[in-house]
Backbone as CSV, one residue per row, in Angstrom:
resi,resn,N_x,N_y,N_z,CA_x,CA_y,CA_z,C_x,C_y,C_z
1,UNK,33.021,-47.316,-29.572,32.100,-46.645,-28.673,31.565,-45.404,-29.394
2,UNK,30.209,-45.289,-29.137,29.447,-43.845,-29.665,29.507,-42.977,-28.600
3,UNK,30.004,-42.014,-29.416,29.224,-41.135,-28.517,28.089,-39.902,-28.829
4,UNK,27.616,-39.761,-27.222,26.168,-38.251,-27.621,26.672,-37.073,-28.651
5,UNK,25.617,-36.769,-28.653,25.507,-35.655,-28.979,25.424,-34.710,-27.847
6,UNK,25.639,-33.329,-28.064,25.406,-32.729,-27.267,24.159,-32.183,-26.701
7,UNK,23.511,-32.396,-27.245,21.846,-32.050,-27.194,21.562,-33.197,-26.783
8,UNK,21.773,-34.353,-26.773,21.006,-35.495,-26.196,21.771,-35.685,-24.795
9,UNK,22.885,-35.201,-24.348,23.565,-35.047,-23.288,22.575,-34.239,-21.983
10,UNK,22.534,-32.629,-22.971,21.930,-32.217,-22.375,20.368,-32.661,-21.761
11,UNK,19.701,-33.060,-22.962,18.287,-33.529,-22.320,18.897,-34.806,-20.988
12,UNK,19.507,-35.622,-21.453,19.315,-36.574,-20.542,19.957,-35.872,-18.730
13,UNK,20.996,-34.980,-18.814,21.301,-33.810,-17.789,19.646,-33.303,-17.213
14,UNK,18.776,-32.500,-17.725,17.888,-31.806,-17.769,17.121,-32.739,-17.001
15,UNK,16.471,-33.697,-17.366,15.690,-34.661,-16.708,16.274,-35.349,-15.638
16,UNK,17.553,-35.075,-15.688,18.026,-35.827,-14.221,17.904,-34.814,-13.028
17,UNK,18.218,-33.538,-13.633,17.785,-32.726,-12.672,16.039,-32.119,-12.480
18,UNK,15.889,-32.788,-13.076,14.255,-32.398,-12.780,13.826,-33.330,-11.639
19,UNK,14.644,-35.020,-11.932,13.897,-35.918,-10.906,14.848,-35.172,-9.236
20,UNK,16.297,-34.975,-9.465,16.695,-34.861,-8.120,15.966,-33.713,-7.822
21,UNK,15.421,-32.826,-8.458,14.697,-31.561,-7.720,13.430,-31.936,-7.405
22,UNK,12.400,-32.907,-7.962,11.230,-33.824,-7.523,11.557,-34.388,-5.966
23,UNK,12.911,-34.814,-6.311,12.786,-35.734,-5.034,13.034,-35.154,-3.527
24,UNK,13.647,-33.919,-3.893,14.229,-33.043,-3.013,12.768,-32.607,-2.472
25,UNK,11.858,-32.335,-3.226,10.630,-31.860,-2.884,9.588,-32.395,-2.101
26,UNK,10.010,-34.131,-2.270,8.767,-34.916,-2.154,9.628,-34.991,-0.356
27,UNK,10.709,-34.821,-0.606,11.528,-34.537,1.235,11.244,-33.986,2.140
28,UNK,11.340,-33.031,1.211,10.594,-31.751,1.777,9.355,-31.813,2.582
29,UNK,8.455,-32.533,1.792,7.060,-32.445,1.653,7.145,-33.323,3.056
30,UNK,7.670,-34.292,3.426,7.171,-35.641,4.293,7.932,-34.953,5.813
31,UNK,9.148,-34.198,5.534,9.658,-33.539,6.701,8.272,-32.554,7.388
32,UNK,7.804,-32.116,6.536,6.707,-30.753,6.678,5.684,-31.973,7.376
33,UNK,4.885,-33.142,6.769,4.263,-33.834,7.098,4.599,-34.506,8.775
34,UNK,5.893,-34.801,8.832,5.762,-35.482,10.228,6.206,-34.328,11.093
35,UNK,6.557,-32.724,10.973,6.260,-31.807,12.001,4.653,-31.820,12.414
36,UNK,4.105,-31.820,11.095,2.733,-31.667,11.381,2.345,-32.390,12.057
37,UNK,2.748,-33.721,11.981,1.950,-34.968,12.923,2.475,-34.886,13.957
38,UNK,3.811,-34.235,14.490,4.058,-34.022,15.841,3.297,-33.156,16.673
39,UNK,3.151,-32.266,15.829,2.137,-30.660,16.272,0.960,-31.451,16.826
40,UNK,0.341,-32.394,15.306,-0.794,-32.685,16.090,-1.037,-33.248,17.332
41,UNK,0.109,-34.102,17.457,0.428,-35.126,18.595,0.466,-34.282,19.816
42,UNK,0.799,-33.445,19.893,1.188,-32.468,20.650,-0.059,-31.554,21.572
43,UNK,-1.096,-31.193,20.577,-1.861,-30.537,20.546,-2.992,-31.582,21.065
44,UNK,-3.444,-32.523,20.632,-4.122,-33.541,20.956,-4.037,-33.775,22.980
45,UNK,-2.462,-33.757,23.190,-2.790,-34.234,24.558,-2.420,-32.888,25.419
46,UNK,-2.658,-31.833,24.521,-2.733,-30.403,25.417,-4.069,-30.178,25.210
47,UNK,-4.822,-31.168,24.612,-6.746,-30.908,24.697,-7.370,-31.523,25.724
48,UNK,-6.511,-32.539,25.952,-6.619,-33.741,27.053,-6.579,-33.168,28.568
49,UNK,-5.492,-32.530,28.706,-5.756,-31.753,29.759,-6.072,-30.968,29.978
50,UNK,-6.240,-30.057,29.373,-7.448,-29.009,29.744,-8.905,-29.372,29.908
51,UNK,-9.278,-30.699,28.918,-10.432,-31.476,29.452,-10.362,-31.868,31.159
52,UNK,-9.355,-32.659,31.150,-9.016,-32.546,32.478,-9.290,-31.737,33.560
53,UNK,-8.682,-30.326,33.278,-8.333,-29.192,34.089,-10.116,-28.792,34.344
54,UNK,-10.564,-28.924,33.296,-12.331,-28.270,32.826,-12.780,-29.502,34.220
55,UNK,-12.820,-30.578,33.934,-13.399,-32.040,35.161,-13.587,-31.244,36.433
56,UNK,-11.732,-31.138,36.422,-11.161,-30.930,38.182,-12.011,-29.459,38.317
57,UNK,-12.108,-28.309,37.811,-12.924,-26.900,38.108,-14.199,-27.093,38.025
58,UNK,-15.210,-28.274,37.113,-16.208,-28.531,37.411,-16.891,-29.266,38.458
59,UNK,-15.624,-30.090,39.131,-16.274,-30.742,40.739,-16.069,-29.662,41.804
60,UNK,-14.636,-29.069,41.657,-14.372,-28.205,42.837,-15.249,-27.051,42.534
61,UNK,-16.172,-26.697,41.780,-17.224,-25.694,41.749,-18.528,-25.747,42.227
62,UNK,-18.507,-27.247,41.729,-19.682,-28.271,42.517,-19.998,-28.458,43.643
63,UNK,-18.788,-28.595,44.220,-18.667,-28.886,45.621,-18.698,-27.640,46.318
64,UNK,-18.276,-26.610,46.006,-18.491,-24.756,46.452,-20.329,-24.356,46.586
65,UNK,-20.353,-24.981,45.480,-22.082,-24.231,44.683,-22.635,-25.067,44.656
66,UNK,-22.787,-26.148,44.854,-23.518,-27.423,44.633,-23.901,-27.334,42.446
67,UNK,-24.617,-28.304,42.717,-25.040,-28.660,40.864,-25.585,-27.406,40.333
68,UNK,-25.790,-26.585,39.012,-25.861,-25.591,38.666,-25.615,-24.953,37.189
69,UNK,-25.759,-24.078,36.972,-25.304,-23.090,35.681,-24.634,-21.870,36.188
70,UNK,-23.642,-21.914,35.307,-23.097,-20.636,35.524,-22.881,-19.715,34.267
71,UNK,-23.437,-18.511,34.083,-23.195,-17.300,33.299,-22.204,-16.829,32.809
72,UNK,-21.299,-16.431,32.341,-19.717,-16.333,32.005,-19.981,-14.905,32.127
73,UNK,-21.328,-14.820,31.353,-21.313,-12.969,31.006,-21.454,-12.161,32.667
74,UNK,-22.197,-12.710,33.431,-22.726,-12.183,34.842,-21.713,-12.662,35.248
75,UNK,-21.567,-13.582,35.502,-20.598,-14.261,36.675,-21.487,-14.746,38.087
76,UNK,-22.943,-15.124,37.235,-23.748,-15.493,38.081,-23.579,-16.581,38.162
77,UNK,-24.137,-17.772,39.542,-24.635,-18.911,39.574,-25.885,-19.027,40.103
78,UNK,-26.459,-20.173,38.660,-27.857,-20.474,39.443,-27.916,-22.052,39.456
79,UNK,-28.948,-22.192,40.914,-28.492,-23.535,41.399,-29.484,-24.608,40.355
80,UNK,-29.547,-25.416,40.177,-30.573,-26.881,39.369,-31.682,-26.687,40.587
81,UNK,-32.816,-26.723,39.891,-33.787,-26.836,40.840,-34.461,-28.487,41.006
């Protein structure tokens, strides 16, 4: 049986820890990735209802004021002619 050298020990050491620290990273990376896709998931159907919420305040305003514009800055309503 041969054996290394010590320098060829080491390189082949060196590169092994380069891949487990790659891989540790690329872990990293996909953990970070599916928070994100939860967030988005998340965020997506908290847009949903507030679309929602926007519907339900645009009939029950409707039905107060009839059809219309409203001003944000005044806090006026003017009716559709």
């Amino acid at each position: 049986m041969t054996k290394l050298q010590s320098e060829e020990i080491k390189k082949v050491n060196d590169l092994k820890n380069k891949f487990n620290e790659t891989v540790q990273a690329l872990g990293s990376i996909e953990l970070q990735l599916l928070n994100i896709n939860l967030k988005k998931e998340q965020l997506k159907m908290e847009a949903v209802e507030i679309q929602k919420e926007e519907i339900d305040l645009t009939k029950e305003l409707e039905e107060k004021y009839g059809s219309g514009t409203i001003s944000l800055e005044t806090g006026e309503f003017s009716p559709t002619k």
